[in-house]
C-alpha positions as CSV (number, residue, x, y, z in Angstrom):
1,X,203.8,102.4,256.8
2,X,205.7,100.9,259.2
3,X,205.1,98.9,261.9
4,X,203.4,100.9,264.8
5,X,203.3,101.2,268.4
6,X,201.0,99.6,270.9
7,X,199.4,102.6,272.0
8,X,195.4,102.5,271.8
9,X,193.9,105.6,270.3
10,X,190.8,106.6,271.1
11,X,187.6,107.2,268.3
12,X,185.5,110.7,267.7
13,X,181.9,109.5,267.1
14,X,180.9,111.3,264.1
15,X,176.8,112.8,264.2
16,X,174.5,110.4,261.6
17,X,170.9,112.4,260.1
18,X,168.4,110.0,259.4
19,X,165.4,110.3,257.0
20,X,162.8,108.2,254.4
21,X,163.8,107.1,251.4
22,X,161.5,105.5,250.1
23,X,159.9,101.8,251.0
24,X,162.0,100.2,253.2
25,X,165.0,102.7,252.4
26,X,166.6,105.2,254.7
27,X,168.8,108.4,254.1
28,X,171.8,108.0,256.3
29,X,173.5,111.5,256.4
30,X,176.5,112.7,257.9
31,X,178.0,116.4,257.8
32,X,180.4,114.8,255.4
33,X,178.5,112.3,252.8
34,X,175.3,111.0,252.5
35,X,174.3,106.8,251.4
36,X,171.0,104.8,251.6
37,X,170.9,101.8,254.0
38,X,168.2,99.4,255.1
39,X,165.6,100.0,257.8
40,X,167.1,96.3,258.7
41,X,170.3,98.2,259.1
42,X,169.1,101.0,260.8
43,X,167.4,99.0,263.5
44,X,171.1,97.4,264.6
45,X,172.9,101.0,264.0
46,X,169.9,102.4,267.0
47,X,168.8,101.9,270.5
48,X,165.4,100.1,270.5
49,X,164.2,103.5,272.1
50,X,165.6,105.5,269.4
51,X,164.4,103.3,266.8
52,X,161.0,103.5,268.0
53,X,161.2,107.3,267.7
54,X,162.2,107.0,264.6
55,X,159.1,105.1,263.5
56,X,157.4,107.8,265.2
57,X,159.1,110.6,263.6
58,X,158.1,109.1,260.2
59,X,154.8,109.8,260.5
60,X,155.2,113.2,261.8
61,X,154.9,116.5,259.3
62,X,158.6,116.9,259.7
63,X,159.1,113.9,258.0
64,X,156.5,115.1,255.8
65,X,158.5,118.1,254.9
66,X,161.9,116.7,254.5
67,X,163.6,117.4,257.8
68,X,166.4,114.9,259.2
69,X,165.8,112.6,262.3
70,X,168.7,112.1,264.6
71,X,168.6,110.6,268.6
72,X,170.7,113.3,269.7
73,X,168.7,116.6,269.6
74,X,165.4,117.8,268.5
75,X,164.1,116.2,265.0
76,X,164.3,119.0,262.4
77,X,167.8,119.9,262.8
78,X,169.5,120.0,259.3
79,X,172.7,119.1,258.4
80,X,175.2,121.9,258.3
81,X,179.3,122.8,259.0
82,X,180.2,119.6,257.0
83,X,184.0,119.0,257.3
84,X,186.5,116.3,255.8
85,X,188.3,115.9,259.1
86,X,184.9,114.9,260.7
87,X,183.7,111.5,259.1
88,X,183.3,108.1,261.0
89,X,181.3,105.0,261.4
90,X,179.3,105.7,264.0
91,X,177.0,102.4,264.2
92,X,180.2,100.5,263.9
93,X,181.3,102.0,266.7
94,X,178.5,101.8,268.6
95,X,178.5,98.1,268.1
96,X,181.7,98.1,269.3
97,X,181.1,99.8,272.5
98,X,177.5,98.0,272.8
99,X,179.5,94.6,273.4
100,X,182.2,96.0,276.4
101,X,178.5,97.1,278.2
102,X,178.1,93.4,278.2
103,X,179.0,91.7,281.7
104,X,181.7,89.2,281.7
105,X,183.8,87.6,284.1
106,X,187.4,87.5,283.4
107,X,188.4,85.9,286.0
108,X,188.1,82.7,284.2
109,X,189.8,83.9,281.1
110,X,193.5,82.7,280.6
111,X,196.6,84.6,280.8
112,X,195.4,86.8,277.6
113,X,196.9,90.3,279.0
114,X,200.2,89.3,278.6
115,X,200.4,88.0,275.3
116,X,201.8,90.4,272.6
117,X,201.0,90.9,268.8
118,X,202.6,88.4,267.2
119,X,200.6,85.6,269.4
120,X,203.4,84.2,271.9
121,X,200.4,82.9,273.7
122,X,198.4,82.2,271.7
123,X,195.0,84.4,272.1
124,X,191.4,82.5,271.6
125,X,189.3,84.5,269.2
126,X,185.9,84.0,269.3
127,X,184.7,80.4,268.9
128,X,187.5,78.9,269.9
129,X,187.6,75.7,271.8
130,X,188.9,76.2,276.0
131,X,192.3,74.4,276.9
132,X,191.5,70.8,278.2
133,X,192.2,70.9,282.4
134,X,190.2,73.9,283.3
135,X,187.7,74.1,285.8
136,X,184.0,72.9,285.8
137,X,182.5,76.6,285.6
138,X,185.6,77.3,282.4
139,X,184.3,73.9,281.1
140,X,180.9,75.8,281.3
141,X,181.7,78.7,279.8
142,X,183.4,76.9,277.0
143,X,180.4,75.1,275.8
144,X,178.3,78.4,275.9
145,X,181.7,80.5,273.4
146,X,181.9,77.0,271.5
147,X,179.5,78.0,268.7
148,X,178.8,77.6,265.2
149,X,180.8,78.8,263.1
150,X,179.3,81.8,260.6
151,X,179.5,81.8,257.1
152,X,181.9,84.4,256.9
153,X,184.4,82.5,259.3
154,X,183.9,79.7,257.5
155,X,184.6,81.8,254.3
156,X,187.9,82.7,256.2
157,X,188.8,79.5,256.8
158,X,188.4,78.1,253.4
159,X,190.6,81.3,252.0
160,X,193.4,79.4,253.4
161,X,195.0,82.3,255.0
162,X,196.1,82.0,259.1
163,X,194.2,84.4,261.4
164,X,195.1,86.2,264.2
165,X,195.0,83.4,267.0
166,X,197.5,81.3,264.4
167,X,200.1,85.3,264.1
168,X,202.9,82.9,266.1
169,X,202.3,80.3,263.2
170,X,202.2,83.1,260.6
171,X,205.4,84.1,261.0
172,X,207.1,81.1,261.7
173,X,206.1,79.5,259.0
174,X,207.3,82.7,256.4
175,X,210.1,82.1,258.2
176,X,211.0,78.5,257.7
177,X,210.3,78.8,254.1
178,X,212.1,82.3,254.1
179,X,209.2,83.7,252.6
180,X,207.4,87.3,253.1
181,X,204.1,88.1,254.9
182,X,200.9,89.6,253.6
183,X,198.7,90.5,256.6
184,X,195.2,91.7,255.2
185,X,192.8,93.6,257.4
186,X,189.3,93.4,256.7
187,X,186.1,92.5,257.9
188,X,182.6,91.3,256.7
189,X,181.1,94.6,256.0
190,X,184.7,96.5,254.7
191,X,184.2,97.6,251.1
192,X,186.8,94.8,249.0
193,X,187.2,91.7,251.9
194,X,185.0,89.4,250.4
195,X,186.2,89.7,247.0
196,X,189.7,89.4,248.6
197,X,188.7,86.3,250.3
198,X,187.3,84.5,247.2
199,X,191.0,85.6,245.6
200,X,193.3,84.0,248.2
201,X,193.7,80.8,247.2
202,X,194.4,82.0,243.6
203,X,197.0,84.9,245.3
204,X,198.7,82.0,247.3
205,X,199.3,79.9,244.3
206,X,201.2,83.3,242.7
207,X,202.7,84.0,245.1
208,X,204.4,81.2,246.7
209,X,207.2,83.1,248.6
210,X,204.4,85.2,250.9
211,X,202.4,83.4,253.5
212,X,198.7,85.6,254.4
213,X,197.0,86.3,257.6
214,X,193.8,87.3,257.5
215,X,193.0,89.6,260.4
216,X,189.2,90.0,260.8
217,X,188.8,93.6,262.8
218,X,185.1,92.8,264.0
219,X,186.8,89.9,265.4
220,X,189.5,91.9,267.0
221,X,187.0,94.0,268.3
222,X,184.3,91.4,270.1
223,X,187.4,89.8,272.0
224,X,188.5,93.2,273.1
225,X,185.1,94.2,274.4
226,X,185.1,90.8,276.0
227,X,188.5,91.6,277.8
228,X,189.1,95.0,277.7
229,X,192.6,94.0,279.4
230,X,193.6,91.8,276.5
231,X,197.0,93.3,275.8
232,X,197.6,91.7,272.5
233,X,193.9,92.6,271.2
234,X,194.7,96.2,272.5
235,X,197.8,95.8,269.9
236,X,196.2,94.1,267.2
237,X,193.4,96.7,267.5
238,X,195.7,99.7,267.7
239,X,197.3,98.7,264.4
240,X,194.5,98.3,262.5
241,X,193.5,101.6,263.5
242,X,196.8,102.9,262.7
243,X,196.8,101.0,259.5
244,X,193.6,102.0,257.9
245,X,194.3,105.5,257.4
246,X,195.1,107.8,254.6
247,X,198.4,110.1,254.2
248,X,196.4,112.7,255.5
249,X,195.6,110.6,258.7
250,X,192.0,110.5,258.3
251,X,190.4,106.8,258.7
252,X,189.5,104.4,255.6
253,X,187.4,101.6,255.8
254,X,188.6,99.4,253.0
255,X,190.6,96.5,252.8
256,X,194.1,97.0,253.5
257,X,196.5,94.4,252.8
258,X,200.8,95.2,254.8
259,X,203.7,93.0,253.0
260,X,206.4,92.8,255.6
261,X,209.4,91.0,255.9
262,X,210.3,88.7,258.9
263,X,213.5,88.5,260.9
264,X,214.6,86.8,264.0
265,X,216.6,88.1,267.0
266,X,219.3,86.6,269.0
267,X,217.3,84.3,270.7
268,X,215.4,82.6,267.2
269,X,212.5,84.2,268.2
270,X,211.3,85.0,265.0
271,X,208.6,88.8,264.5
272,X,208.1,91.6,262.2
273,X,211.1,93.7,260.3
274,X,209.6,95.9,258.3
275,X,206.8,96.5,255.8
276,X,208.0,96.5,252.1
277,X,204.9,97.3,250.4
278,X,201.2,98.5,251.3
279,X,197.4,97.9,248.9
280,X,194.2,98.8,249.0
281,X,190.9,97.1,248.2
282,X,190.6,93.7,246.5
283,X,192.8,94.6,242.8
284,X,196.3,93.7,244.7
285,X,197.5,91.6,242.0
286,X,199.8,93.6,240.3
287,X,201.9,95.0,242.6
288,X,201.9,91.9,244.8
289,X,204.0,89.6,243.4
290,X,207.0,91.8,242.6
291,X,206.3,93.3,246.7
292,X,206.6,89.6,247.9
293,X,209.9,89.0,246.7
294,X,211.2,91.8,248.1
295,X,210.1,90.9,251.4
296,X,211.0,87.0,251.3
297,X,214.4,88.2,249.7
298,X,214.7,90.5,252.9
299,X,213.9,87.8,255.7
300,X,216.7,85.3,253.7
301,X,219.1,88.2,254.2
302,X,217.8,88.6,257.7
303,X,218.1,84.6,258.8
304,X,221.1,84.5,256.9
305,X,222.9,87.7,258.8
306,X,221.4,86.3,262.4
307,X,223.7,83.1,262.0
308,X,221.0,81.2,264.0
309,X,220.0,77.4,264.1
310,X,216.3,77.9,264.0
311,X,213.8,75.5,264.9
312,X,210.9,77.3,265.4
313,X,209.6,75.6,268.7
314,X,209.9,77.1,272.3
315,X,213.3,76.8,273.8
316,X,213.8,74.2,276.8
317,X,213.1,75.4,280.2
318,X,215.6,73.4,281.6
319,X,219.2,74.2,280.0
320,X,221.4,70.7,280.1
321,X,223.8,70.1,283.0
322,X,227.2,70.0,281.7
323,X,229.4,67.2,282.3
324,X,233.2,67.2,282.8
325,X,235.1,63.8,281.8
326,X,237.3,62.6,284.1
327,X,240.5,61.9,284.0
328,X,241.1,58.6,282.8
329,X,243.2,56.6,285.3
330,X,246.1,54.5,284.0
331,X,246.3,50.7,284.8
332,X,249.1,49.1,286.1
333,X,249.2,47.1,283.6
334,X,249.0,50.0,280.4
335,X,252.3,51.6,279.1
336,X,252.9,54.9,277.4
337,X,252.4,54.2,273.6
338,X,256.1,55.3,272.5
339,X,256.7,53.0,270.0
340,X,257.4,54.4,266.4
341,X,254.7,53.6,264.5
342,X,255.6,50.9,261.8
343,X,256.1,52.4,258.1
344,X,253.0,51.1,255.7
345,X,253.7,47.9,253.6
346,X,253.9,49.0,249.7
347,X,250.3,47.4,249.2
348,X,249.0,49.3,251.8
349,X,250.0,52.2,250.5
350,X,248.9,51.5,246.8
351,X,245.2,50.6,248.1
352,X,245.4,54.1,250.3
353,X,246.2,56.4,247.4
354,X,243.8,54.9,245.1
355,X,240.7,56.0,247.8
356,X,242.5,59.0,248.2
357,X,242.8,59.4,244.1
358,X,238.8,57.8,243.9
359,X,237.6,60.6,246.8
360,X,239.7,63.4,244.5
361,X,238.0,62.5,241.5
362,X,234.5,62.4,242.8
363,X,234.9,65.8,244.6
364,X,235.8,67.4,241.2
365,X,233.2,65.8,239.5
366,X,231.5,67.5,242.2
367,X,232.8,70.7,241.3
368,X,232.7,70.7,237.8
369,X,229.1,69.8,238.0
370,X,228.1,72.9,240.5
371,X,230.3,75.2,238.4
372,X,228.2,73.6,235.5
373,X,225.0,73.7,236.9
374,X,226.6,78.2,238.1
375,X,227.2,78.7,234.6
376,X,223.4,77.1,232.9
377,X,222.2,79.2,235.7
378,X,223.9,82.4,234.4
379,X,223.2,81.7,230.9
380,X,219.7,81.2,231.3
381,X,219.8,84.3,233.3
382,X,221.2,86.2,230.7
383,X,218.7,84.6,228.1
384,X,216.1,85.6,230.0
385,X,217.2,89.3,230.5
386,X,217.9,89.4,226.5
387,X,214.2,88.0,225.7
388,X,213.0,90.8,228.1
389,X,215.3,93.4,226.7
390,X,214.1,92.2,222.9
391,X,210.7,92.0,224.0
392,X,210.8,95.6,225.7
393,X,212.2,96.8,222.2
394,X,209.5,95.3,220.3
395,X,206.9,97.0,222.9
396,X,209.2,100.2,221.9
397,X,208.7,99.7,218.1
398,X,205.1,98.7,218.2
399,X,204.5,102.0,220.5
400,X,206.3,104.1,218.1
401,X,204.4,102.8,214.9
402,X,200.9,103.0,216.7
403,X,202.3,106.6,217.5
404,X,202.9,107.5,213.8
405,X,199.5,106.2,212.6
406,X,197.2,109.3,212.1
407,X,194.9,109.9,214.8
408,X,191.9,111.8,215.7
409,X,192.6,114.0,218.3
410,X,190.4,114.2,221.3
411,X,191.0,117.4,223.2
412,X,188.3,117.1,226.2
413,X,189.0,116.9,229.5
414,X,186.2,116.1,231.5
415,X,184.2,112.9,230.5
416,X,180.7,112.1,232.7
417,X,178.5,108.9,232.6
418,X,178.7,106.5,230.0
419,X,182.0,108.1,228.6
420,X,183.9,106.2,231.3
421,X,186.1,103.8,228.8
422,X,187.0,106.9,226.6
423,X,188.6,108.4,229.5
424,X,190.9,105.5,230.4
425,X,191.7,104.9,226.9
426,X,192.8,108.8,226.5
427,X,194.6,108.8,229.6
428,X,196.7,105.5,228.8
429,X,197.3,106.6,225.4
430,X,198.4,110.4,226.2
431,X,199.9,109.1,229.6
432,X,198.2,111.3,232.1
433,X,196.9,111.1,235.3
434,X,192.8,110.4,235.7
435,X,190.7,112.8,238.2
436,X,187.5,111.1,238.9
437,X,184.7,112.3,241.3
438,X,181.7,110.5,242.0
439,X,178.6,112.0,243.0
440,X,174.8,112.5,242.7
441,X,174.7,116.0,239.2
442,X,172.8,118.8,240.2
443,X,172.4,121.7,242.5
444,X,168.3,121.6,243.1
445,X,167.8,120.4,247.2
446,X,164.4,119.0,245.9
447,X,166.2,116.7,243.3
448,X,169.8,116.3,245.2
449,X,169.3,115.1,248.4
450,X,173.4,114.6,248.6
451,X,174.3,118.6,250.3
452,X,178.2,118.0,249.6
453,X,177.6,116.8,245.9
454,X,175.4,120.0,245.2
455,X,178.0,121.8,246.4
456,X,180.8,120.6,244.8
457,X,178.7,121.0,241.5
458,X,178.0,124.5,242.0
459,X,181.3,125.6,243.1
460,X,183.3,123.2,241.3
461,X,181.5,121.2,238.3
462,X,182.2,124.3,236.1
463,X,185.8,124.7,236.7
464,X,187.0,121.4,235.9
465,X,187.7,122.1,232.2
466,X,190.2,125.2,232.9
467,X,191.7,123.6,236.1
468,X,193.1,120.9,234.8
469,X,193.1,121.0,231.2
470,X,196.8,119.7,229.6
471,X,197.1,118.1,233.3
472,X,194.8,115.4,233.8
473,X,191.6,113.5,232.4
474,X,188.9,114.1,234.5
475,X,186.3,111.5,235.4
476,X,182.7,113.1,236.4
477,X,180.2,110.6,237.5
478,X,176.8,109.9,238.7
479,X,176.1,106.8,240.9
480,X,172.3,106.9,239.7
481,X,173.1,106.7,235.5
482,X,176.2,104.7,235.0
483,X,176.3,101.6,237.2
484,X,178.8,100.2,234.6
485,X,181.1,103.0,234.3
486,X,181.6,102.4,238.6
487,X,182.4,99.1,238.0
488,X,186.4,100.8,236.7
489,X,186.2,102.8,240.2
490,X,188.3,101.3,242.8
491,X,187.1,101.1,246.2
492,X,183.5,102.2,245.0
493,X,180.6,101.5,245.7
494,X,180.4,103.8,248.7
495,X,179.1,107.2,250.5
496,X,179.5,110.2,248.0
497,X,180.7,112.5,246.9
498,X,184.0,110.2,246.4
499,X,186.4,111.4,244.5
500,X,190.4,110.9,243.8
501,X,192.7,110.4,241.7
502,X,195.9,107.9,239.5
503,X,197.0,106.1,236.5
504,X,195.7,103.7,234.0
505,X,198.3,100.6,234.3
506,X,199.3,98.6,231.3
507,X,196.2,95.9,231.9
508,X,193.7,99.7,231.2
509,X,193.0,99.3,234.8
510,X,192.8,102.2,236.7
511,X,194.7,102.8,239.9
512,X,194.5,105.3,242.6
513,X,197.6,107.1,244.3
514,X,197.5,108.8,247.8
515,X,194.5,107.5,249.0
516,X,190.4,108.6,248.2
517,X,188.6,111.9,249.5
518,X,184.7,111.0,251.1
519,X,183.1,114.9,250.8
520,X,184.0,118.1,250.4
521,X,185.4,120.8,252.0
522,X,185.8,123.7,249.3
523,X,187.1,124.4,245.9
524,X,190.5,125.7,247.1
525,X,190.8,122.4,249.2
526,X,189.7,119.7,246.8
527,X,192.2,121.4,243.7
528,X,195.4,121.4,245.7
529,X,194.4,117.8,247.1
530,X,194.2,116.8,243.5
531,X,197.1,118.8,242.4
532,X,199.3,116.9,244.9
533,X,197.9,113.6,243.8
534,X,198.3,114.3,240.0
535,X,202.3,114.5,240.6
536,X,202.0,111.4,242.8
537,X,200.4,109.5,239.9
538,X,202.7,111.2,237.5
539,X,205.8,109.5,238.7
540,X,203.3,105.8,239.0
541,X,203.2,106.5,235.0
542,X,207.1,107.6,235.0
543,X,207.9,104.0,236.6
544,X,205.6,102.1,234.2
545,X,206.6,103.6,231.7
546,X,210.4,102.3,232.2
């Protein structure tokens, strides 16, 4: 994914269907997925009027007889014409837009439509502290923005990572240390931040040549709606946008964490280059560390091909006058210098020649010492790819004698709750892609309250064997009987059904390829969407394999 452009897109509102489920618990239903929330929630997600007819609507007979409650037509209307292109967030978005409603007066806001991206004035996010100097009604204004901070920005801060008002540090620091970038977008309520969060400080120890910006959309968002004109919140905002989506373009609220590269252009000033690596969700370690020296061995090349003196701080404003010497006038009393100069006395010349010989020897001491040093270097290089090379051979050896032992063959394909572990184990040992879907079993409305999972069991469930038997091991899952088997699903918990597919890695961790699917939209659709992503984690196995 590379870096995008600064274009703001705008957001289709997707239709939520509310309705009891049990104390305290509501039914949050879209034409795509269905998930429980809080009534606390669904009191922030609604209008005070529309919560209020909510409560009403509770009491009613259509409650009573299992009909949906939504503010935007009569209540009764059932859900219906479900399609994967459709799903949102709609009370995220309506949070969003709730706060540009608010009045504000931008008049005393500084300079914050022409900064850019990277932070080249530097943009206050909320909280922030005014500059010193301003008026007495910016003074104001700054005690009423200068709150306490949350616990989750406090949580951010202690991560370790820079945030979006510190981008221009961000990347000047990865470059001084020519070192990589990690920029991670998430937010309090994005499935995988938090536990990302709590893993920072161990990731930068790791990984010493990245440096990590934390970019916290919801923050993004309130300064936007505060100043809609905020060019380089419009650009921030745009690229998250752009950034959490999934190869079929369709939006993905999980944590998303961009390795880039940094460069600098003729001037020093140092930005983006390009984006070496992207990762989903809090299990990053892996792939991280062999990502981040890519991208800090890219931004050495870079510095190192710009031929620059970099500093890092803003160049004068004022470029120095230049000065000519003048010609130095010749006194009366000075004469040309023509005299031969007088030819060294032997002793002179002894003492000469032996700082001459002393500097000789010291520079090849010099040398032999570098080309010493060159040569441990190379050896220990060479050790080192030996050790792997013998270590990879052992690996071999160990694989084939494990393969030789007799085994009991399991030929199933589709595993379901509490079977979870088999499945990875067959899948690493066989080396085949895994299929999992998760979802609420049955077809019965009164039982299933989930319409996409009933009908992915009727038109699906039974196919799964034939499909993709001798192609994959299939995962099938429900939410409400195996709360330990989700625990090996990434990006799950979540609405269902969620389904996807990848690889086991060498740690028996599974890992997804080509993004997740939230619904479904058919038989056909949902088998060549897995077909795809079974040769996508076929070559993931390929590599690991090597």
């Amino acid at each position: 994914m590379g870096q995008q452009t600064l274009d703001r897109p705008t957001a289709d509102v997707e239709e939520h269907k509310y309705r009891p489920d049990g104390p305290n618990k509501v039914q949050d239903c879209t034409d795509n997925s269905c998930g429980t929330i809080d009534r606390a929630q669904l009191d922030k997600v609604l209008s005070p009027r529309d919560y209020e007819n909510y409560q009403k609507y509770e009491k009613s007979e259509a409650a009573k007889n299992g009909e949906y409650f939504h503010p935007e037509s009569s209540v009764g209307k059932m859900m219906n014409n479900f399609s994967i292109d459709d799903f949102g967030y709609k009370g995220k978005l309506a949070d969003s837009s709730d706060a540009q409603d608010q009045p504000k007066d931008s008049a005393t806001k500084e300079g914050s439509q022409d900064s850019n991206l990277f932070g080249d004035k530097r943009n206050d996010i909320p909280g922030d502290k005014k500059q010193d100097g301003a008026s007495d009604n910016t003074k104001e204004e700054a005690k009423v923005d200068d709150k306490p901070k949350s616990e989750w920005d406090k949580k951010i801060e202690a991560s370790g990572a820079f945030t979006v008002g510190q981008a221009k540090d961000a990347y000047n620091a990865a470059a001084a240390d020519k070192n990589g970038i990690a920029i991670i977008i998430g937010s309090k309520d994005t499935p995988g931040s938090k536990e990302l969060l709590d893993k920072l400080p161990e990731l930068q120890k790791e990984n010493p040549n990245l440096k990590f910006m934390f970019v916290d959309k919801d923050a993004v968002a309130q300064k936007l709606a505060e100043n809609p004109n905020d060019k380089s919140m419009q650009n921030w905002d745009k690229w998250i946008k752009d950034s959490q989506k999934d190869c079929n373009g369709q939006p993905i609220d999980l944590a998303f964490t961009s390795v880039q590269s940094v460069k600098a252009d003729e001037n020093g000033k140092v930005g983006p280059d390009k984006v070496t690596s992207t990762h989903w969700t809090a299990d990053i370690n892996a792939g991280l560390q062999d990502q981040g020296r890519y991208a800090a061995d890219a931004t050495a090349r870079n510095l190192a091909n710009a031929n620059l003196k970099l500093d890092f701080t803003p160049p004068a404003n004022v470029p120095k006058a230049e000065t000519k010497e003048e010609p130095r006038k010749e006194q009366a009393s000075e004469k040309p210098n023509t005299e031969v100069p007088k030819e060294e006395t032997p002793f002179l010349k002894d003492e000469k020649e032996q700082i001459d010989n002393k500097a000789k020897e010291e520079q090849a001491a010099k040398d032999a010492q570098a080309a010493k040093d060159a040569q441990a270097a190379k050896d220990a290089q060479a050790r080192d790819a030996q050790a792997a090379k013998d270590a990879q051979a052992r690996e071999a050896a160990e694989r084939k004698l494990e393969e030789q032992k007799p085994k009991e063959v399991d030929t199933r394909t589709v595993f379901k709750e509490g079977h979870v572990n088999e499945a990875l184990a067959k899948a690493k040992a066989e080396g085949r892609p895994v299929i999992f879907e998760v979802g609420i079993s049955g077809t019965d409305p009164r039982q299933n309250h989930c319409g996409p999972c009933r009908d992915f069991n009727s038109q699906m469930e039974h196919r799964l064997e034939q499909t993709f038997k001798d192609k994959a091991v299939v995962i099938k899952i429900d939410p409400n009987k195996d709360a330990a088997g989700l625990s090996a699903i990434p990006g799950y918990p979540g609405r269902v059904p969620y389904s996807g597919a990848g690889y086991v890695d060498n740690q028996g961790r599974l890992q997804t390829v080509g993004g997740t699917l939230l619904g479904f939209a058919g038989a056909d659709s949902w088998t060549n969407s897995m077909n795809q992503k079974i040769e996508q984690a076929k070559e993931q196995i390929r590599r690991q394999q090597r």
